[in-house]
C-alpha positions in Angstrom: -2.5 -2.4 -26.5 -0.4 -5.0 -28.2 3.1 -5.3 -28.7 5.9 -4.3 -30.7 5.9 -7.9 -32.6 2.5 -6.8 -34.3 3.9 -3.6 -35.5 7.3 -4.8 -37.1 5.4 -5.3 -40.6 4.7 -1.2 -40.3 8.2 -0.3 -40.0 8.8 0.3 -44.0 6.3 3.0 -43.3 7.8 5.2 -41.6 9.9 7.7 -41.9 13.7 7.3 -41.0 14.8 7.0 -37.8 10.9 6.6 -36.3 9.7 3.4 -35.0 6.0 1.8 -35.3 4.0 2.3 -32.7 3.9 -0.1 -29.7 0.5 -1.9 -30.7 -1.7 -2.3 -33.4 -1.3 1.5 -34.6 -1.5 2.8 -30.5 -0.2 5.7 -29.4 3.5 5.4 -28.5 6.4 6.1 -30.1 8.4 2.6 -29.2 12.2 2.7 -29.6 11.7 6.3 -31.5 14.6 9.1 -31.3 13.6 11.6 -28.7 15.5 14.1 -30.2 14.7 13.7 -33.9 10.8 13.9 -33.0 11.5 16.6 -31.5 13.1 18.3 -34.1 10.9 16.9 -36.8 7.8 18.4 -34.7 9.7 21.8 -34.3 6.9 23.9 -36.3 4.1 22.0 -34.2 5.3 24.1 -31.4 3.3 27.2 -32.7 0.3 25.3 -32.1 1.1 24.3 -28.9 1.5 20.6 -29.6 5.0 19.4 -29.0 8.3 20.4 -27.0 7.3 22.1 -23.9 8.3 20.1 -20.4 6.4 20.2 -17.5 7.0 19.4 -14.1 4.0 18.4 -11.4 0.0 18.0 -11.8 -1.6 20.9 -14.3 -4.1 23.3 -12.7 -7.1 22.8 -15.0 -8.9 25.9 -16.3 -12.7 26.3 -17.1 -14.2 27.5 -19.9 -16.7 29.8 -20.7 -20.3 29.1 -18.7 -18.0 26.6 -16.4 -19.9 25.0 -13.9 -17.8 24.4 -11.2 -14.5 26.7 -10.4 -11.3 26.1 -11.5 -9.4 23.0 -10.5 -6.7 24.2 -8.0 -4.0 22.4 -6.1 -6.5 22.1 -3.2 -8.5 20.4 -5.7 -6.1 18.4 -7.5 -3.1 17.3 -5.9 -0.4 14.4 -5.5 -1.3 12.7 -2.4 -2.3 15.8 -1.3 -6.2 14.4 0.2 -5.1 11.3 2.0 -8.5 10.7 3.0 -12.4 10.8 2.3 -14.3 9.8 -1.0 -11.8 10.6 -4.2 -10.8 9.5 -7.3 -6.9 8.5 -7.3 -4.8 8.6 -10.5 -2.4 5.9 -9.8 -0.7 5.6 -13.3 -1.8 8.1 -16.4 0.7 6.3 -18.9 -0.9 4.5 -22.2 0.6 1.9 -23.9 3.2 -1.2 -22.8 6.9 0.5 -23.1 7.6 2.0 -19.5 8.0 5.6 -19.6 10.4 7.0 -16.7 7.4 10.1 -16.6 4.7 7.9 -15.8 4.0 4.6 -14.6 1.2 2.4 -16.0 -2.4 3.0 -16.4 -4.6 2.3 -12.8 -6.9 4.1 -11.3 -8.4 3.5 -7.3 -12.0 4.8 -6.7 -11.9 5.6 -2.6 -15.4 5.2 -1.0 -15.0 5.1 2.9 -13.0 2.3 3.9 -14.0 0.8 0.3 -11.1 1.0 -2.5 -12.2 -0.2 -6.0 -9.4 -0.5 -8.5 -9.8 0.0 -12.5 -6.7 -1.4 -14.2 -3.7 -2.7 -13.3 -1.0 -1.3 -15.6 2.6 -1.2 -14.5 3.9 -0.7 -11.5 0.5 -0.2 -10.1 1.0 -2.4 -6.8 3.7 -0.2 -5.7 1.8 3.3 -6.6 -1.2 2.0 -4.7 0.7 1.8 -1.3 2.3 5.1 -2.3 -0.8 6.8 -2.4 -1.4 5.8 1.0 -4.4 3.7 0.5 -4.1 0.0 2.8 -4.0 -3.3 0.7 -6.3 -4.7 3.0 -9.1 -2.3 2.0 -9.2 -3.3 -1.7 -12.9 -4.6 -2.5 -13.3 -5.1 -6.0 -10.8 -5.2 -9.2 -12.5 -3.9 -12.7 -10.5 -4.7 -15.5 -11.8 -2.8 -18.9 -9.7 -5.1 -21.6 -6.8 -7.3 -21.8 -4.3 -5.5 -23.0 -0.9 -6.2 -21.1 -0.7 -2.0 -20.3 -4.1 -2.4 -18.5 -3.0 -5.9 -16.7 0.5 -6.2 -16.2 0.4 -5.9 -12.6 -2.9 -7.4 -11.7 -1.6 -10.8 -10.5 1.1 -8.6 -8.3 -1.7 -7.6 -5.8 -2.4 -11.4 -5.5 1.4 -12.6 -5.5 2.8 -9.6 -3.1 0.4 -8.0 -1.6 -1.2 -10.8 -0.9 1.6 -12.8 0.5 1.3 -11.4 4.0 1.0 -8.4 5.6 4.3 -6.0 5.1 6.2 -3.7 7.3 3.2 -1.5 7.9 0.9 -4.4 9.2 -0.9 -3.8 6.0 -1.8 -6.3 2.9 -4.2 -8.5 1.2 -6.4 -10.8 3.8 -9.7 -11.1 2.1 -11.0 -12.6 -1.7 -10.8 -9.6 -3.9 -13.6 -10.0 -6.3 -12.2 -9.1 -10.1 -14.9 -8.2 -12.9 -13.5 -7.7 -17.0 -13.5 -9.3 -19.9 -14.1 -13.3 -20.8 -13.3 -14.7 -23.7 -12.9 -12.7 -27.1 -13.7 -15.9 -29.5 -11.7 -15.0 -32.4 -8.2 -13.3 -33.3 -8.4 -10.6 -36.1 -6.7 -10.3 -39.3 -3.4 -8.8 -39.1 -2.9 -5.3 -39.9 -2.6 -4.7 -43.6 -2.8 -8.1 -44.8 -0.4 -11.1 -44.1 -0.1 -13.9 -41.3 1.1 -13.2 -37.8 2.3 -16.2 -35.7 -0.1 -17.2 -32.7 0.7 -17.6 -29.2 -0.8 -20.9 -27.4 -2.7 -21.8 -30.8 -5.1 -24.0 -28.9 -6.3 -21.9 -26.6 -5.4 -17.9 -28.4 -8.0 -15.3 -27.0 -8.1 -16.3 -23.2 -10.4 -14.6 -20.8 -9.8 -13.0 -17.6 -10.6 -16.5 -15.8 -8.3 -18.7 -18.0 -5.5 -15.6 -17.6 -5.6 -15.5 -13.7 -5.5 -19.3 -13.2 -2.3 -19.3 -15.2 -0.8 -16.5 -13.8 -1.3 -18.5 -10.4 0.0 -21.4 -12.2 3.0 -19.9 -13.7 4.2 -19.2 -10.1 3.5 -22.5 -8.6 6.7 -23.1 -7.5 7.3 -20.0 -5.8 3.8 -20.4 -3.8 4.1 -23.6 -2.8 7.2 -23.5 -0.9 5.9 -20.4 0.5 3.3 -22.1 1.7 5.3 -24.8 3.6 8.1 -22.6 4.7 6.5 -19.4 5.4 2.5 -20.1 5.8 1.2 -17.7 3.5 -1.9 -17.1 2.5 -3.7 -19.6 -0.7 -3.6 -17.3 -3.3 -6.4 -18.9 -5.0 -8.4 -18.1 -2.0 -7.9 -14.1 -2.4 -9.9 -13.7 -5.7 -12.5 -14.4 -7.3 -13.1 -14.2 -10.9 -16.1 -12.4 -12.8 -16.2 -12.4 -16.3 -18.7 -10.0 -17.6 -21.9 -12.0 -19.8 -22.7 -9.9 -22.2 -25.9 -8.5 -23.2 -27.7 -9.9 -26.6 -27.1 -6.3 -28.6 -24.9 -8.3 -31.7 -21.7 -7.7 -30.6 -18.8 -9.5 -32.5 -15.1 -9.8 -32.2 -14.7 -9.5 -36.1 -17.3 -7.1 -36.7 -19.4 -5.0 -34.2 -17.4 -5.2 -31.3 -18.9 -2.2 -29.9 -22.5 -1.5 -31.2 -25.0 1.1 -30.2 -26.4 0.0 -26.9 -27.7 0.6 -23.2 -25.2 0.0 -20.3 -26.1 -3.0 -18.0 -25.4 -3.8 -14.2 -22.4 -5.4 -13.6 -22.0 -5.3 -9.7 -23.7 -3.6 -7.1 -22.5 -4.7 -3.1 -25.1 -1.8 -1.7 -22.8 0.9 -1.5 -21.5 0.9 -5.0 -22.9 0.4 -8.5 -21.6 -0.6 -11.2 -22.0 -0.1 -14.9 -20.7 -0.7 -18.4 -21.2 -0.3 -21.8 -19.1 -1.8 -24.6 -17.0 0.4 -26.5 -14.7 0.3 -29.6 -10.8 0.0 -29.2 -10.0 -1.3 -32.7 -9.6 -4.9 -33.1 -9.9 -5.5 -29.2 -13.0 -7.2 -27.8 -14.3 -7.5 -25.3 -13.6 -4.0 -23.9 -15.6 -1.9 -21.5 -16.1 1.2 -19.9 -17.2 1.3 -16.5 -19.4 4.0 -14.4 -19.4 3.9 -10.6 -22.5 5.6 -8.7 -21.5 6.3 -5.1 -23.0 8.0 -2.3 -20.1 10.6 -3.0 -21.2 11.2 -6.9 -20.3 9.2 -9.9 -17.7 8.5 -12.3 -16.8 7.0 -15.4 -13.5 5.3 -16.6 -13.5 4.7 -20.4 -11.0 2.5 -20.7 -9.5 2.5 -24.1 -12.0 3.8 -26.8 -12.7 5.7 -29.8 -15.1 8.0 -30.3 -18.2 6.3 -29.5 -22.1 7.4 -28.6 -21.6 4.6 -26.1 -19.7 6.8 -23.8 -22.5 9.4 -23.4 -25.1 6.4 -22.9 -22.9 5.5 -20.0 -21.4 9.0 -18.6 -24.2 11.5 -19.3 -25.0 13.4 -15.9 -21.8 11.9 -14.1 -19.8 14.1 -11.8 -16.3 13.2 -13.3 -15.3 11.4 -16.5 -11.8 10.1 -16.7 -11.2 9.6 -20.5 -8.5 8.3 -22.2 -6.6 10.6 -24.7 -3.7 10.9 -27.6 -3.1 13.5 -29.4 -2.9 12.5 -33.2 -1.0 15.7 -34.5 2.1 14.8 -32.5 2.1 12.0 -34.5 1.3 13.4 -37.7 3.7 15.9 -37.3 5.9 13.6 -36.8 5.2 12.0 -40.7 3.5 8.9 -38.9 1.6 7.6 -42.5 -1.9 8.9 -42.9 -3.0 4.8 -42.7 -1.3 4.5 -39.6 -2.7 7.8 -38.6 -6.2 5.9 -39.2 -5.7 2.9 -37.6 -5.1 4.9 -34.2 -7.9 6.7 -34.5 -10.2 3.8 -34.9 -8.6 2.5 -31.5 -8.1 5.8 -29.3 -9.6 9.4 -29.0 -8.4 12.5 -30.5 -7.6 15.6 -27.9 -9.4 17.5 -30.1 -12.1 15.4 -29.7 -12.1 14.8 -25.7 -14.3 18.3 -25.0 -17.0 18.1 -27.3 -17.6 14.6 -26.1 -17.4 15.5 -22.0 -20.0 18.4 -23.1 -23.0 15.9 -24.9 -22.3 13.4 -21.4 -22.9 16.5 -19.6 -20.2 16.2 -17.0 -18.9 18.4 -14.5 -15.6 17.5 -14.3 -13.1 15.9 -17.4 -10.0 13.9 -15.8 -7.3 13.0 -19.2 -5.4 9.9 -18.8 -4.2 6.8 -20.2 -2.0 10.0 -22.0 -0.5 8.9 -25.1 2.2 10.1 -25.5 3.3 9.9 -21.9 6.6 11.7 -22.3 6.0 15.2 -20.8 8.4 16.8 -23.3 7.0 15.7 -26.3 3.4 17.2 -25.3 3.1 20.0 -22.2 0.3 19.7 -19.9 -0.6 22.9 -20.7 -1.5 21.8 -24.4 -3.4 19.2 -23.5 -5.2 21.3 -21.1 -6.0 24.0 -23.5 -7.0 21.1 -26.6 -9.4 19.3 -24.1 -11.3 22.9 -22.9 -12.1 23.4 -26.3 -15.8 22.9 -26.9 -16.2 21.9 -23.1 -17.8 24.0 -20.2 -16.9 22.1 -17.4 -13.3 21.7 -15.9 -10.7 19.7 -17.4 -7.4 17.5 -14.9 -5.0 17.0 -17.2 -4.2 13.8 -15.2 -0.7 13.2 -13.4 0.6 9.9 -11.5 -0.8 10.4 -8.0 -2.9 13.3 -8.1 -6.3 13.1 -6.3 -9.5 14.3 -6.8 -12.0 14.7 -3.7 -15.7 13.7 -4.6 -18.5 14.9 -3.1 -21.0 17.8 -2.8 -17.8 19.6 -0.3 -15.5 19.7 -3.6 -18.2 21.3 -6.6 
């Protein structure tokens, strides 16, 4: 997602008292009045939509011809597993404003003493050692797009956690390899005509490469007098950058930046491979999706994404999808303008979408996050439960900061 700058041009359509949202018409309500969405969304409550608060993880329910049991809390849990092969939520928030109910979007895929990390959204170093996993056994970083949500606390796991071990004996001592995007090659037309004013105009659509040597850069300073005074590790030394060569399939960053293809191999270190596919998150590009095949099962992380045939190329037969999700009728209800309305849905996926979808991949298990919106009293748990099941036989997470789910043929 983008930020609020983008959107100021869409504030004379809205109604009164609502704000744009926080990026290129995604998902959240930035700087809007709590209160007066909820008030405007009153009826939506009959539909099970908007207004309900929930406290904790949701059980997830099955559907008809489920093929696994339901999700319990022995199942799904905050920090409940602590150890073997599982998926951890460590932020389920979409979007850059910080929301006090969730932190930032990052997920950590646990396989033995092998952590691999998708996303670094806010606050994502700190959730990571609160989930109990070590610093010191984080393998590889997979970065789906660059988005600040998705990144904004990448370089922390170089700066901090690798600046020495901490109280726990525990931190960054090895190069982290880090796979995502390169370059995009072009800036799009702003949204609904107009000019927009460009940030570093000679070099404006940096890749993951160009982004981490400034980030190191921007703290020079800091790390240099560390390293006299304190003998910290080289920083530069901790990672190493892969940006992801795309296949020839016609992609473009103007036009098809997601078309129909296969996925392709993007790492495999002989315990763990990985795969991606292209998909389509409005004007962004490059952004992927990426599935993991374990020993323990696989699973699939869309990143940000539309609806898109590419998913089921890339998640059909996996154990567990972890999908991204918003849930357009808040906002409509809400009298968000039926343009706007199109706009997100060219760059995110409905709710009402999400179970038809994790039924054609063929999935047993559908984890929601990246939830837009993130506030737990706008939409319940419960709703986005119930939306998801819809057309879906498996079991559905709705996904909640820390929660864990185990992997393996000991948790179907």
């Amino acid at each position: 997602m983008a930020t609020h700058r983008q959107h100021a041009a869409l504030e004379a359509d809205l109604p009164p008292g609502a704000a744009p949202c926080c990026s290129s018409g995604h998902g959240e309500l930035a700087g809007a009045s709590r209160r007066r969405f909820l008030g405007a969304s009153a009826a939506a409550a009959a539909v099970g939509g908007l207004g309900a608060v929930l406290g904790g993880c949701a059980s997830a329910e099955a559907g008809p011809g489920n093929k696994g049991a339901a999700v319990t809390t022995s199942a799904v849990s905050a920090g409940a597993a602590g150890n073997g092969d599982r998926l951890v939520l460590l932020g389920t928030a979409g979007g850059p404003p910080p929301e006090v109910d969730r932190t930032g979007i990052a997920s950590a895929l646990v396989i033995g003493d092998r952590v691999y990390l998708v996303d670094c959204g806010r606050s994502a170093v700190t959730q990571y050692g609160r989930s109990g996993l070590k610093y010191k056994n984080l393998k590889s970083v997979f970065i789906t797009h660059l988005h600040a949500d998705h990144i904004a606390d990448y370089h922390n796991f170089l700066l901090l956690a690798g600046f020495g071990v901490n109280d726990s004996d525990d931190g960054i001592t090895g190069t982290v390899d880090v796979y995502g995007p390169g370059p995009a090659g072009a800036l799009p037309p702003k949204f609904k005509g107009g000019k927009a004013p460009t940030v570093a105009p000679d070099d404006p659509t940096p890749g993951l490469k160009v982004l981490t040597d400034k980030q190191i850069e921007a703290f020079a300073y800091s790390t240099n007098v560390f390293l006299r005074d304190s003998g910290i590790p080289d920083v530069r030394d901790l990672v190493r950058v892969h940006e992801i060569d795309l296949p020839d399939v016609g992609a473009d960053p103007l036009k098809k930046t997601a078309p129909d293809m296969k996925p392709f191999e993007v790492m495999d270190d002989g315990t763990v491979r990985v795969t991606a596919i292209l998909v389509p998150h409005g004007p962004v590009f490059p952004s992927f999706a990426y599935r993991f095949d374990t020993p323990a099962g696989s699973v699939v992380f869309s990143g940000d994404t539309s609806l898109t045939d590419n998913m089921v190329r890339l998640a059909r037969g996996a154990d567990v999808l972890v999908h991204e999700v918003i849930d357009l009728d808040a906002y409509r209800d809400f009298g968000i303008p039926t343009a706007l309305l199109d706009h997100l849905k060219v760059s995110h996926t409905d709710v009402k979408d999400i179970g038809p979808l994790a039924e054609r991949c063929g999935v047993e298990t559908l984890v929601l996050s990246h939830i837009v919106p993130a506030d737990k009293k706008i939409v319940s748990a419960d709703s986005w439960r119930r939306r998801a099941q819809k057309g879906f036989s498996g079991r559905v997470v709705v996904g909640d900061d820390l929660d864990e789910v185990p992997l393996g043929r000991a948790h179907r």
